[in-house]
N, CA, C and O of each residue as an XYZ file, in Angstrom:
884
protein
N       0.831     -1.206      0.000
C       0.000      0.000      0.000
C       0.871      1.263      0.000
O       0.736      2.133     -0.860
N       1.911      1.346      1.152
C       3.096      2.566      0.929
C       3.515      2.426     -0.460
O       3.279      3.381     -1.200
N       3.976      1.611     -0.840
C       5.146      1.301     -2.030
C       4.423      1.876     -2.993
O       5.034      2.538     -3.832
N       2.569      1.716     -3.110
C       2.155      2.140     -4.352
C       1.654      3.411     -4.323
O       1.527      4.129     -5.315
N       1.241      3.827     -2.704
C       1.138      5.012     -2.802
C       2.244      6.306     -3.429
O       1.879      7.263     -4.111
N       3.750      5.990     -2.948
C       4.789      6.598     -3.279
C       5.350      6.291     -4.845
O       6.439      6.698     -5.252
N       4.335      5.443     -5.695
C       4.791      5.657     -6.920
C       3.701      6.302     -7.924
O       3.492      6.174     -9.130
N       3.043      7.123     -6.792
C       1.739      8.362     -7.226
C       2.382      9.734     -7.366
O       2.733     10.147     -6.261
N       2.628     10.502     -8.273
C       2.700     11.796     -7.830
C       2.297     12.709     -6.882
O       2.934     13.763     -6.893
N       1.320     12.592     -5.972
C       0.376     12.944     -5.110
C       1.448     13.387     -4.023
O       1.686     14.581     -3.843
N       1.949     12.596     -3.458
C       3.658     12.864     -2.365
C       4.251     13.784     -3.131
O       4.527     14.808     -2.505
N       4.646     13.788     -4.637
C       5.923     14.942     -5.386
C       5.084     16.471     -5.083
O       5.706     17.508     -4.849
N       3.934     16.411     -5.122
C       3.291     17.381     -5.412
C       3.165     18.203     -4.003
O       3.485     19.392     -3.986
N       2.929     17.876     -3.411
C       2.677     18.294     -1.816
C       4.141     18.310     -1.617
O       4.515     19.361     -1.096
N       4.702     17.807     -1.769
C       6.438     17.820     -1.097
C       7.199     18.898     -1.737
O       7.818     19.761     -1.114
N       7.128     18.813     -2.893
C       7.590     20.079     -3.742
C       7.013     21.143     -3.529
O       7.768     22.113     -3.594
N       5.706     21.423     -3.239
C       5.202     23.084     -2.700
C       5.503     23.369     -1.424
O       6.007     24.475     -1.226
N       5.287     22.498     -0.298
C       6.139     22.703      0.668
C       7.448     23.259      1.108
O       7.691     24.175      1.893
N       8.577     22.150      0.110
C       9.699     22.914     -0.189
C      10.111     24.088     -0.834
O      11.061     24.716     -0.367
N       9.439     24.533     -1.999
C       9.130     25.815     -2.084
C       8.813     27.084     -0.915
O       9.402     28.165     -0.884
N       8.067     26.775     -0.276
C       6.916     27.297      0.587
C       8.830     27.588      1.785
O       9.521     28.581      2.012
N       8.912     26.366      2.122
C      10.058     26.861      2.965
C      11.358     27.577      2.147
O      12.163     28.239      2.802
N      11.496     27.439      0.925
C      12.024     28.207      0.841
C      12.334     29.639      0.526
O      13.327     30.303      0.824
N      11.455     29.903     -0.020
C      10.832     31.534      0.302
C      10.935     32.027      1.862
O      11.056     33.246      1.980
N      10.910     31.389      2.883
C      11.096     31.674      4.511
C      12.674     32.139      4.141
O      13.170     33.254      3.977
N      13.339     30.532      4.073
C      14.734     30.777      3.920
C      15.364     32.103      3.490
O      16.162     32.803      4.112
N      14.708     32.326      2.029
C      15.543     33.462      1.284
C      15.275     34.990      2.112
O      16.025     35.966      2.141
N      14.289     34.852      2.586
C      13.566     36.355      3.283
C      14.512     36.439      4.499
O      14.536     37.573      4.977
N      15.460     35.352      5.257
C      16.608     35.478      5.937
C      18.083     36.246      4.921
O      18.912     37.038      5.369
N      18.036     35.853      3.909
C      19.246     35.873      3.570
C      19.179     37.064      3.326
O      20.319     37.500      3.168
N      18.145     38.107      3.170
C      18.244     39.543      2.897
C      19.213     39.833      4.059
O      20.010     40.595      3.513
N      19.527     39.720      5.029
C      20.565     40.040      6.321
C      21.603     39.724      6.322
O      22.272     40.105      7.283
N      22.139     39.052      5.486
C      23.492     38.460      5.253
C      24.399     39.027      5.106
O      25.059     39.052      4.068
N      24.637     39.629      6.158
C      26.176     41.144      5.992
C      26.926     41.042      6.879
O      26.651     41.180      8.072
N      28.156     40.743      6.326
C      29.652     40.772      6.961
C      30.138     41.672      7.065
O      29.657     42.677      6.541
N      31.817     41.746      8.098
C      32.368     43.066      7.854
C      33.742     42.185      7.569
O      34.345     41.230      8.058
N      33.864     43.200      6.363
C      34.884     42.745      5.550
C      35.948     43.075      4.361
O      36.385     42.419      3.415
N      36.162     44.394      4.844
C      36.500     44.894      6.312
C      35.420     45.969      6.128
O      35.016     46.553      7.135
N      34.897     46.291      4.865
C      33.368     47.044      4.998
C      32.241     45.898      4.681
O      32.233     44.954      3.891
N      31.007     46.534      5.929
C      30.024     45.602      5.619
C      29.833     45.832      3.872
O      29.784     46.764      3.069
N      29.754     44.141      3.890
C      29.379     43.571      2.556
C      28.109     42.245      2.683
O      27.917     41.690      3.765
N      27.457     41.933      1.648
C      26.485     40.873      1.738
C      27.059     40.002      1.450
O      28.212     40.094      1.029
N      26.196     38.478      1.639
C      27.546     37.338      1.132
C      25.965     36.596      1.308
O      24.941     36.875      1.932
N      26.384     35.547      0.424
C      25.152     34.132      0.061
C      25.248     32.701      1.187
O      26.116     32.266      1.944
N      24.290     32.417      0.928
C      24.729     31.112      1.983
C      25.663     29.921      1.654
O      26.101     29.004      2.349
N      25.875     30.384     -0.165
C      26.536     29.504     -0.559
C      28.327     29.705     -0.144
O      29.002     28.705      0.097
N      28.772     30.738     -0.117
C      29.940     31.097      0.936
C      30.515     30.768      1.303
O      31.726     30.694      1.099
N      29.224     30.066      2.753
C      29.293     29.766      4.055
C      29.161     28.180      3.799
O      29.537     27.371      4.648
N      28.755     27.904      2.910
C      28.593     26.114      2.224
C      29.850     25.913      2.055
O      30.502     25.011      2.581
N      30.215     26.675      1.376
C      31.669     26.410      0.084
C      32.599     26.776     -0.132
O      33.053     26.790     -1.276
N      33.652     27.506      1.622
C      34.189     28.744      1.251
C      35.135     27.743      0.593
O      35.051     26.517      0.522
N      36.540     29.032     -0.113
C      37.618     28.582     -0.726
C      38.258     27.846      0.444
O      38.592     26.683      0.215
N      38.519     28.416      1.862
C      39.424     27.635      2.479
C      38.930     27.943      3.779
O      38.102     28.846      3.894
N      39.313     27.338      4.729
C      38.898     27.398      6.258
C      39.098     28.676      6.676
O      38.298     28.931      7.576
N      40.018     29.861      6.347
C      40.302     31.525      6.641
C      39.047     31.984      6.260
O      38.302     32.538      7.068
N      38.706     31.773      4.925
C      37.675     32.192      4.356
C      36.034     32.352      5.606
O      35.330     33.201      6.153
N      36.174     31.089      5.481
C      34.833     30.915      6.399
C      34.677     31.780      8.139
O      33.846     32.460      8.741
N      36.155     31.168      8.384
C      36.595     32.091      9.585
C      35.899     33.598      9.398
O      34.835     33.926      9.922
N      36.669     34.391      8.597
C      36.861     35.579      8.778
C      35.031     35.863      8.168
O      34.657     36.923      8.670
N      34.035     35.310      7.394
C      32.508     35.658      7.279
C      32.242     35.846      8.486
O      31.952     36.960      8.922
N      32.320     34.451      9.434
C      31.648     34.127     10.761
C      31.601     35.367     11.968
O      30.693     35.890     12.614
N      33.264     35.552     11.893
C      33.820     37.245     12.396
C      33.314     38.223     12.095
O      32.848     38.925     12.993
N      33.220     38.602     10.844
C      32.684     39.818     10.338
C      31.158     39.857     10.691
O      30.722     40.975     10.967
N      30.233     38.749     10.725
C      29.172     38.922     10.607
C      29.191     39.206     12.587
O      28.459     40.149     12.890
N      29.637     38.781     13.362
C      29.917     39.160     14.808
C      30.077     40.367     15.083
O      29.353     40.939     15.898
N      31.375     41.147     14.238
C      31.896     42.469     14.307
C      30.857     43.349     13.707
O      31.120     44.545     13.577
N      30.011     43.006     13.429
C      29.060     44.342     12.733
C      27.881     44.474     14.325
O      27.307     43.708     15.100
N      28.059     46.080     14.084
C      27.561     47.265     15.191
C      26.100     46.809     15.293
O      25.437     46.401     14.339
N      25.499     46.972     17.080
C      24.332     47.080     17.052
C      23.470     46.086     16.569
O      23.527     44.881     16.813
N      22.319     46.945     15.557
C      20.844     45.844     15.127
C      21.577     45.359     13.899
O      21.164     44.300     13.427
N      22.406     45.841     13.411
C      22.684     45.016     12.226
C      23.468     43.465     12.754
O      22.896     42.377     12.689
N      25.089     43.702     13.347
C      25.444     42.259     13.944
C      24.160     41.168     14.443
O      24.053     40.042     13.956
N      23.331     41.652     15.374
C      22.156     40.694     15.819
C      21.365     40.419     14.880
O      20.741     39.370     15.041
N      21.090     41.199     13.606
C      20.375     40.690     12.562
C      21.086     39.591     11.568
O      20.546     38.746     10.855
N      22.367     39.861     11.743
C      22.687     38.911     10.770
C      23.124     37.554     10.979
O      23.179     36.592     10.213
N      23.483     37.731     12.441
C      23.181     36.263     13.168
C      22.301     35.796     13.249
O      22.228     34.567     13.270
N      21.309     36.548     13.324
C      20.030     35.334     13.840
C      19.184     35.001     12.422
O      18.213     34.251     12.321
N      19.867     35.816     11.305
C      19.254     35.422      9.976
C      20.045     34.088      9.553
O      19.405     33.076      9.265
N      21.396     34.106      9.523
C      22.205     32.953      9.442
C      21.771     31.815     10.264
O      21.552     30.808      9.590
N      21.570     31.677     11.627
C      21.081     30.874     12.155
C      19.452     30.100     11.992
O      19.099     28.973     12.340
N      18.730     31.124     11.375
C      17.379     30.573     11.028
C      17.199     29.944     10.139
O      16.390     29.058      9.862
N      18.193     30.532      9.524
C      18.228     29.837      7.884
C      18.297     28.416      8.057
O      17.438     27.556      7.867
N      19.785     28.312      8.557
C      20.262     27.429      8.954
C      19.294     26.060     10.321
O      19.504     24.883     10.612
N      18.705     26.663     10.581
C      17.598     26.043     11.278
C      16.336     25.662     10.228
O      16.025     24.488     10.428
N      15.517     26.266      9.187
C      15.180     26.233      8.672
C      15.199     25.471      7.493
O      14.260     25.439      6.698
N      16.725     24.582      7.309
C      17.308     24.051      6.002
C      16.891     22.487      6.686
O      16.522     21.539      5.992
N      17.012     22.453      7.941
C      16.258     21.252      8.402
C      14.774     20.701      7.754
O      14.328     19.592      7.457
N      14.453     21.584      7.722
C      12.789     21.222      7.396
C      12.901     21.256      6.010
O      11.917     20.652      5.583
N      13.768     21.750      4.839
C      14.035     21.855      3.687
C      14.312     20.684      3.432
O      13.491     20.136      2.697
N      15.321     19.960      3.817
C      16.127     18.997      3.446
C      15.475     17.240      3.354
O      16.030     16.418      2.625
N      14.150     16.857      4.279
C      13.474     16.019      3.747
C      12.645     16.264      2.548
O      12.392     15.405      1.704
N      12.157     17.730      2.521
C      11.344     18.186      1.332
C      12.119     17.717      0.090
O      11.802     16.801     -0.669
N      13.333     18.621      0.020
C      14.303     18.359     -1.041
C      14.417     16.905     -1.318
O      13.464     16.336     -1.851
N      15.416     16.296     -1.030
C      15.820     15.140     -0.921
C      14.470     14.243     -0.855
O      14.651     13.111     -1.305
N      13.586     14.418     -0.543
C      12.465     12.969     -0.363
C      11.951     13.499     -2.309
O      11.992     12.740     -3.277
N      11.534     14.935     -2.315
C      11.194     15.301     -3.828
C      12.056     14.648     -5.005
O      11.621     14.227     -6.077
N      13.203     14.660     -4.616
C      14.118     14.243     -5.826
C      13.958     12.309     -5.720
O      13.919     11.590     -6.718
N      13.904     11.921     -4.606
C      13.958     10.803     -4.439
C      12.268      9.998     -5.020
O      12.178      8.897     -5.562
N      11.390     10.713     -4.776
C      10.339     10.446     -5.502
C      10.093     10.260     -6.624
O       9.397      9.349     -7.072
N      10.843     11.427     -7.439
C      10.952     11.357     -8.897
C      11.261      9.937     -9.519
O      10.578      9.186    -10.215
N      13.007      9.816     -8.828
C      13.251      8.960     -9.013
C      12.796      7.109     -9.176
O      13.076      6.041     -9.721
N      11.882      7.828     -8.206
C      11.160      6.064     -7.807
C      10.142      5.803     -8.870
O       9.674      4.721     -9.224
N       9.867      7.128     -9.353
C       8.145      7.065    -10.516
C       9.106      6.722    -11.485
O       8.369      6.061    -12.216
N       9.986      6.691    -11.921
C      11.169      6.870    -13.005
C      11.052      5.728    -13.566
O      10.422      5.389    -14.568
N      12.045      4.853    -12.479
C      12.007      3.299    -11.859
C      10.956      2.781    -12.212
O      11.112      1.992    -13.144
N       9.700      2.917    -11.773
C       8.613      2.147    -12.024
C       8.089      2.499    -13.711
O       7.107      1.973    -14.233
N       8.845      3.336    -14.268
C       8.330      3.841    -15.746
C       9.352      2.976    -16.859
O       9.019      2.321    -17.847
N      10.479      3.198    -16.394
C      11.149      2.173    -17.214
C      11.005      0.787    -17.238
O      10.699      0.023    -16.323
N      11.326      0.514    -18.674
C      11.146     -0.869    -18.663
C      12.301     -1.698    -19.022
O      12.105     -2.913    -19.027
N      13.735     -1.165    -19.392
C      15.058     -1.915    -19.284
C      15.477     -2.046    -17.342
O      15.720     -0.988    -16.762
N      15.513     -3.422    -16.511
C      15.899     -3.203    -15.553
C      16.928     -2.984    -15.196
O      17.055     -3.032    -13.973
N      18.154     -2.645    -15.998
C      19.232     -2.308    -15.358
C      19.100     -0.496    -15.100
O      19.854      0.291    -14.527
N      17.979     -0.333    -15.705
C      17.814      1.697    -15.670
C      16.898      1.466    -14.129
O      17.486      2.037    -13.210
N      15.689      0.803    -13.707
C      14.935      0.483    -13.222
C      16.058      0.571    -11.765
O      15.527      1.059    -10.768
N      17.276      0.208    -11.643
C      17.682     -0.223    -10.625
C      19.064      1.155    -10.346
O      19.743      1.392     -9.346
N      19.043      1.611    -11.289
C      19.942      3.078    -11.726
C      18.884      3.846    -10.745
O      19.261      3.865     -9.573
N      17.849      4.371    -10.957
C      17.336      5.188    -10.550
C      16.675      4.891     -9.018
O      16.009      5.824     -8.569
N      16.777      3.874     -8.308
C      16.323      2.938     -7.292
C      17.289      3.824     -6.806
O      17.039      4.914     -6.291
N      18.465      3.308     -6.988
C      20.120      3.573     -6.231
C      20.026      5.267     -6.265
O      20.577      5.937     -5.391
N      19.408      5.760     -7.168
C      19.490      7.214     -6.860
C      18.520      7.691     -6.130
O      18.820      8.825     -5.755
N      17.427      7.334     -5.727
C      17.101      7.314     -5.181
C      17.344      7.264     -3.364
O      17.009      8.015     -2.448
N      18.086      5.990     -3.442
C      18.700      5.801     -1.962
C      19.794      6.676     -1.123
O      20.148      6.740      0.054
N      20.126      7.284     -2.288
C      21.122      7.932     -2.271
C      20.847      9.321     -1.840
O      21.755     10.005     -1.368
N      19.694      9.754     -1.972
C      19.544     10.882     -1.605
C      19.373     10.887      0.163
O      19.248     12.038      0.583
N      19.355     10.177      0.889
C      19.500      9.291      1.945
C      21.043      9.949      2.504
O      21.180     10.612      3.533
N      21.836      9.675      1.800
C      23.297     10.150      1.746
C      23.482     11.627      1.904
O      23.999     12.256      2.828
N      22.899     12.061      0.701
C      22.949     13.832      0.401
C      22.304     14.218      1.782
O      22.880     14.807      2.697
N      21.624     13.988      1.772
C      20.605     14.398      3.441
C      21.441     14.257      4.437
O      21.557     15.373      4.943
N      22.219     13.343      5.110
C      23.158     13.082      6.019
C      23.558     14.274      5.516
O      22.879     15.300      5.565
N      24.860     14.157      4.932
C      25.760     15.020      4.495
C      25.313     16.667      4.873
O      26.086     17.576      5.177
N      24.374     16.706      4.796
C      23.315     18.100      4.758
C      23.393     18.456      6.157
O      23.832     19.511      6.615
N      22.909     17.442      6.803
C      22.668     17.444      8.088
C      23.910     17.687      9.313
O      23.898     18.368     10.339
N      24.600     17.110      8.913
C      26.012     17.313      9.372
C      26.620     18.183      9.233
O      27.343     18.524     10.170
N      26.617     19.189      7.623
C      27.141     20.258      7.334
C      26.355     21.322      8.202
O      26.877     22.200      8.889
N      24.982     21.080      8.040
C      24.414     22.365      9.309
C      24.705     22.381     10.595
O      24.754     23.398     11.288
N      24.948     21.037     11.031
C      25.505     21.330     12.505
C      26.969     22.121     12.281
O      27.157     23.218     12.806
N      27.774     21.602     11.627
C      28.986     21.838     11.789
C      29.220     23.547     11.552
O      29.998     24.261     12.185
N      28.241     23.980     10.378
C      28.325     25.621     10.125
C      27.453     26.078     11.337
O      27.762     27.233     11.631
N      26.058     25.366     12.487
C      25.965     25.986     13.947
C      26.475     26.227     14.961
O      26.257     27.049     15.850
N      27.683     24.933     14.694
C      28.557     24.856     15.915
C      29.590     26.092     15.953
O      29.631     26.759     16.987
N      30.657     26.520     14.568
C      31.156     27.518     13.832
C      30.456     28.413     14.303
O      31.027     28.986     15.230
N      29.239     28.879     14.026
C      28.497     30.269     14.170
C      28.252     30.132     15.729
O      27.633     31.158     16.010
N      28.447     29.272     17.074
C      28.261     29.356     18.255
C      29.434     29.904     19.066
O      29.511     30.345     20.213
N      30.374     29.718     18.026
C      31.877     30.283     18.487
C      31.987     32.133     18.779
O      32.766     32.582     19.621
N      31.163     32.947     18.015
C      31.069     34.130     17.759
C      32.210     34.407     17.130
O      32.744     33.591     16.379
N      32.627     35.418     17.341
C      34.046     35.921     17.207
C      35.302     35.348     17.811
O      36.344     35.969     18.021
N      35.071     34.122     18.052
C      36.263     33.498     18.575
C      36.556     32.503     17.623
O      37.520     31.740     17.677
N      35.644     32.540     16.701
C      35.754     31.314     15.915
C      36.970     30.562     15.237
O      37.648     31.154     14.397
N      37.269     29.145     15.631
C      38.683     28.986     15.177
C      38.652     28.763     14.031
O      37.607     28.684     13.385
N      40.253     28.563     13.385
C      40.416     28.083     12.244
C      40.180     26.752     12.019
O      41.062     26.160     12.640
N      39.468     25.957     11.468
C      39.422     24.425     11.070
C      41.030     24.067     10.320
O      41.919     24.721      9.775
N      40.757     22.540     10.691
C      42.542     22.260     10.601
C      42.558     21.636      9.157
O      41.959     20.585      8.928
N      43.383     22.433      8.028
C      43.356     21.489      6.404
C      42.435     20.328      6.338
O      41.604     20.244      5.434
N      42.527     19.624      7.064
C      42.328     18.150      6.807
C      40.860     17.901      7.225
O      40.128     17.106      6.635
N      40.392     18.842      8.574
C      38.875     19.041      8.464
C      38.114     19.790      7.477
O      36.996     19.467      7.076
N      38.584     20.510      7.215
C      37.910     21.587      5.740
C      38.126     21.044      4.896
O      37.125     21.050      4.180
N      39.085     20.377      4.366
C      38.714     19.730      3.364
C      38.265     17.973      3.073
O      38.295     17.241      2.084
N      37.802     17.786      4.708
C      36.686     16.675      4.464
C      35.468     16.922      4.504
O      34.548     16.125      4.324
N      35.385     18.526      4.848
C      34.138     19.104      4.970
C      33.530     19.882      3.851
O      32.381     20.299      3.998
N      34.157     20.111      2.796
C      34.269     20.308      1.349
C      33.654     19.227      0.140
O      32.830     19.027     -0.753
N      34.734     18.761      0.884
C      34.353     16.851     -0.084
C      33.094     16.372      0.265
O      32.680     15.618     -0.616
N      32.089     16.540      1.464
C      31.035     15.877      2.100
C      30.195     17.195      1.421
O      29.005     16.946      1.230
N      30.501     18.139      1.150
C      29.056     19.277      0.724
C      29.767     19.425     -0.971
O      29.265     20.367     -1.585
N      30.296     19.034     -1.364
C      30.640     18.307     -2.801
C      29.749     17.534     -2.810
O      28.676     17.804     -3.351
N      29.960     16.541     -2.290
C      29.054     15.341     -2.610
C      27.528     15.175     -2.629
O      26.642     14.664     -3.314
N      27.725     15.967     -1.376
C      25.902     16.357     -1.278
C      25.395     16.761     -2.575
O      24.390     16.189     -2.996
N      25.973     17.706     -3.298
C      25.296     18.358     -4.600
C      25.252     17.786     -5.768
O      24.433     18.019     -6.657
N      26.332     16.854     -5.794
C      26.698     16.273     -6.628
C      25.660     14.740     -7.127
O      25.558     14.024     -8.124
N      25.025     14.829     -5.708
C      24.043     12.906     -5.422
C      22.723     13.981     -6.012
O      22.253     13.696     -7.114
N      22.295     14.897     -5.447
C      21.362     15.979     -5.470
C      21.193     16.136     -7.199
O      20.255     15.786     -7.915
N      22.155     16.631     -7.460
C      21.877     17.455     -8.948
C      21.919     16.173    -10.100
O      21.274     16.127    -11.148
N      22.792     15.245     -9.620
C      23.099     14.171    -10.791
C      21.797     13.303    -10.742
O      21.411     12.771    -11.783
N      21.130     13.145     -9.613
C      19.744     12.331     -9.512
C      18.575     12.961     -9.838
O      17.532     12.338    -10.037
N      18.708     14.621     -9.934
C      17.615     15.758    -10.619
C      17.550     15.113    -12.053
O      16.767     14.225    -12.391
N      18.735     15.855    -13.023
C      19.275     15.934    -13.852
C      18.984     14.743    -14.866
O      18.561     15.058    -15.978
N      19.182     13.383    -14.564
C      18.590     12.517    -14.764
C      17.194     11.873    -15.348
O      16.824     11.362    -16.405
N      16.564     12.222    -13.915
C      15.770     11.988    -13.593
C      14.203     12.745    -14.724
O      13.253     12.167    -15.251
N      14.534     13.953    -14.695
C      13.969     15.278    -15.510
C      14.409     15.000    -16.799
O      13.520     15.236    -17.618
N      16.169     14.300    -17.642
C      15.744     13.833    -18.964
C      15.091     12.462    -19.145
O      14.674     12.125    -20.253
N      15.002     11.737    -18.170
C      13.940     10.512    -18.612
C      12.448     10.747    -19.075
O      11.832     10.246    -20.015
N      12.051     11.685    -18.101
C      10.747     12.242    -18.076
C      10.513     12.964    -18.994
O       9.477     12.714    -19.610
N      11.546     14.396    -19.564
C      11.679     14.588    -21.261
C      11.454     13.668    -22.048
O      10.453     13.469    -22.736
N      12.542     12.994    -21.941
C      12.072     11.574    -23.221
C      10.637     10.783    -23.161
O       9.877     10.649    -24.120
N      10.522     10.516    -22.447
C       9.100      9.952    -21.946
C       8.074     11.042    -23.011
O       7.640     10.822    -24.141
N       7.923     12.228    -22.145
C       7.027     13.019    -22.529
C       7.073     13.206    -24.675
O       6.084     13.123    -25.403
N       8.554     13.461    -25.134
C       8.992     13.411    -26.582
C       8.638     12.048    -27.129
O       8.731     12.197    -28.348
N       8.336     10.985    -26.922
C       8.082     10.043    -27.271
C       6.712      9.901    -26.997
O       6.309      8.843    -27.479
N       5.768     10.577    -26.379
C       4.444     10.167    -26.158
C       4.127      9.327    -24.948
O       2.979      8.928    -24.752
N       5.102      9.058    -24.155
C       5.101      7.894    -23.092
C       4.560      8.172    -22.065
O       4.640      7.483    -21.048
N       3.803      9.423    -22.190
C       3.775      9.763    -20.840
C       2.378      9.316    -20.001
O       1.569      8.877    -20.818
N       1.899      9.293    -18.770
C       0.510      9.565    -18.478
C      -0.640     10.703    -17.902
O      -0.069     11.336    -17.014
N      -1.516     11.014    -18.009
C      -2.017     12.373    -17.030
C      -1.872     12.288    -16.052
O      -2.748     12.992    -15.550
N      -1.207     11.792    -15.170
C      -1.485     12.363    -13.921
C       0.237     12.645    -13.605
O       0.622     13.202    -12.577
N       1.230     12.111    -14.772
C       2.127     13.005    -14.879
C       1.734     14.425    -15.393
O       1.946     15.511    -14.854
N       1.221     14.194    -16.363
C       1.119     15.567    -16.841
C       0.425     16.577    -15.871
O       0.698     17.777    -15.826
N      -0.625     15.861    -15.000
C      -1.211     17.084    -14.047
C      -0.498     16.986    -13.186
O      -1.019     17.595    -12.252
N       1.196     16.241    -12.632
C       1.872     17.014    -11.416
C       2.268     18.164    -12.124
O       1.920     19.320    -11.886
N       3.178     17.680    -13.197
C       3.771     18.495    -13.887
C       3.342     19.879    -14.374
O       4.165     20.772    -14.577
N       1.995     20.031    -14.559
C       0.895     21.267    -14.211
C       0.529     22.000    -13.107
O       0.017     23.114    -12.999
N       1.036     20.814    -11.954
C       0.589     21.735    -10.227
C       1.911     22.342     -9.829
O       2.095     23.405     -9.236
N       2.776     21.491    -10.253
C       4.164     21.536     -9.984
C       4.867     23.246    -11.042
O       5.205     24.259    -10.429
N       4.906     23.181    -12.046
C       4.309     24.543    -12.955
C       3.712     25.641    -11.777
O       4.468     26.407    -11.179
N       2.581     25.603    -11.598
C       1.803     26.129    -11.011
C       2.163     26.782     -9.812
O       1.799     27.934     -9.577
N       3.141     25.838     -8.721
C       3.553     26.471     -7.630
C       4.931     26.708     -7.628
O       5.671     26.710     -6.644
N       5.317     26.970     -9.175
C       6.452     27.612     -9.278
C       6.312     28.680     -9.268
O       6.859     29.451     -8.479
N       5.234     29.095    -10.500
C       4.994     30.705    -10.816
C       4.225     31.042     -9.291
O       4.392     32.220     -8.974
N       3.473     30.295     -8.359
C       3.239     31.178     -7.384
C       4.190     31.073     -6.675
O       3.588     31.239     -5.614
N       5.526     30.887     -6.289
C       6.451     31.380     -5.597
C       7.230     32.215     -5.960
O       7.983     32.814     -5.192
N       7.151     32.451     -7.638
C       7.941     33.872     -8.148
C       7.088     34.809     -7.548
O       7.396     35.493     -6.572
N       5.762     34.842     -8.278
C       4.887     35.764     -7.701
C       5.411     36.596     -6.483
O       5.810     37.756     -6.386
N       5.278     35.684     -5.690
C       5.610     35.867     -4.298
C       6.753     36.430     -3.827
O       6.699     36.548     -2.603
N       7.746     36.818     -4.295
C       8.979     36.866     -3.998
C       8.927     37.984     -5.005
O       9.873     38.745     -4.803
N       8.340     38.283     -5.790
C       8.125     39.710     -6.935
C       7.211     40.604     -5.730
O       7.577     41.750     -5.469
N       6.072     40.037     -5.059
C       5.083     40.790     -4.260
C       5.671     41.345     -3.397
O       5.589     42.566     -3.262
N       6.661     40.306     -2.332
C       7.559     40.960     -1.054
C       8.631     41.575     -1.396
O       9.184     42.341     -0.608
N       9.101     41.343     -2.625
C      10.489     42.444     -2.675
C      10.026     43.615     -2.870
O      10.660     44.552     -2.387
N       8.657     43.916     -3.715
C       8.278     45.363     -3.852
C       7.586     45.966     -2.615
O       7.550     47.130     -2.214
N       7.194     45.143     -2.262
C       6.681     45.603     -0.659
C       8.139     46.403      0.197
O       8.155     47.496      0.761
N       9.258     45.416      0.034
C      10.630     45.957      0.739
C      10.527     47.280      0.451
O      10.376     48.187      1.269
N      10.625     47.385     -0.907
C      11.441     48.568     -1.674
C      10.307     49.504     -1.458
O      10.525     50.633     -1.897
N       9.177     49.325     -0.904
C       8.549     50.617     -0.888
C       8.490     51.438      0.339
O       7.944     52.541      0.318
């Protein structure tokens, strides 16, 4: 009964607006994202994912400490929400991509593809860890304040390689996944109730641009 429920679009669809839904929260943090460095500057979360080297990350974590007043407290506690917030992202994400995958699986009919997309599936299992670990490790970092140490070569760059990988299980199991479903669809293969995720899914894309067009002009006014 699970097994066949999860090879319904019905889960992609709800899981994917959700994740959307949180991430619009997310981004409405990252408007705060200002370091001093050595003049306040903005910086992405990707940065703080990916710096070039363990100094790098150091000296964001600092800067975002060293900034005066409501701004320093804003930009901590935007970093930290985010970062709190990527929790609740990260089954969305990862279970969405992993869904795909599984309708994929059950669409093909060579089983050695059938068992390709299984494994990518499982895998997103992996990316999620990886995820999970990287947010503690950038909370623990951001609990340091301004004392924050340097990570030692050999931790930064196992901590590199693990949010490598994450993106890499992530995007290569998207990527995939989205040209099978091309082909499918170019060949006629497809069924409606792909076609109506693929319509809701549509649907709560443009309403999260919307949305993010509505509140930025709201900012700016």
């Amino acid at each position: 009964m699970i097994s066949e429920y999860l090879h319904t679009w019905h889960v992609f669809v709800w899981s994917f607006g959700a994740m959307l839904l949180v991430t619009f929260f997310m981004m409405r943090q990252a408007k705060n994202f200002i370091t001093l460095d050595p003049i306040p500057r903005s910086f992405s979360i990707m940065e703080l994912e990916i710096p070039a080297t363990g100094q790098e990350l150091v000296n964001i974590i600092k800067g975002i400490f060293k900034l005066p007043g409501n701004d320093g407290r804003a930009a901590v506690k935007a970093v930290k929400n985010q970062l709190y917030l990527d929790f609740l992202f990260m089954p969305l994400a990862y279970g969405s991509i992993a869904l795909v995958c599984l309708r994929v699986a059950n669409k093909v009919s060579q089983e050695w593809l059938k068992y390709i997309f299984i494994f990518l599936a499982v895998l997103q299992l992996v990316a999620w860890l990886c995820d999970i670990v990287e947010n503690i490790y950038l909370l623990k970092k951001m609990g340091e304040g301004d004392a924050v140490s340097l990570p030692a070569k050999q931790v930064h760059k196992a901590y590199i390689i693990m949010v490598s990988s994450k993106w890499a299980i992530a995007l290569t199991a998207t990527t995939l996944a989205v040209s099978a479903i091309i082909f499918f669809w170019t060949t006629g293969n497809y069924s409606m109730s792909s076609l109506n995720a693929c319509g809701i899914a549509a649907a709560e894309i443009l309403a999260f641009l919307i949305l993010l067009k509505v509140t930025k002009k709201r900012a700016n006014a």
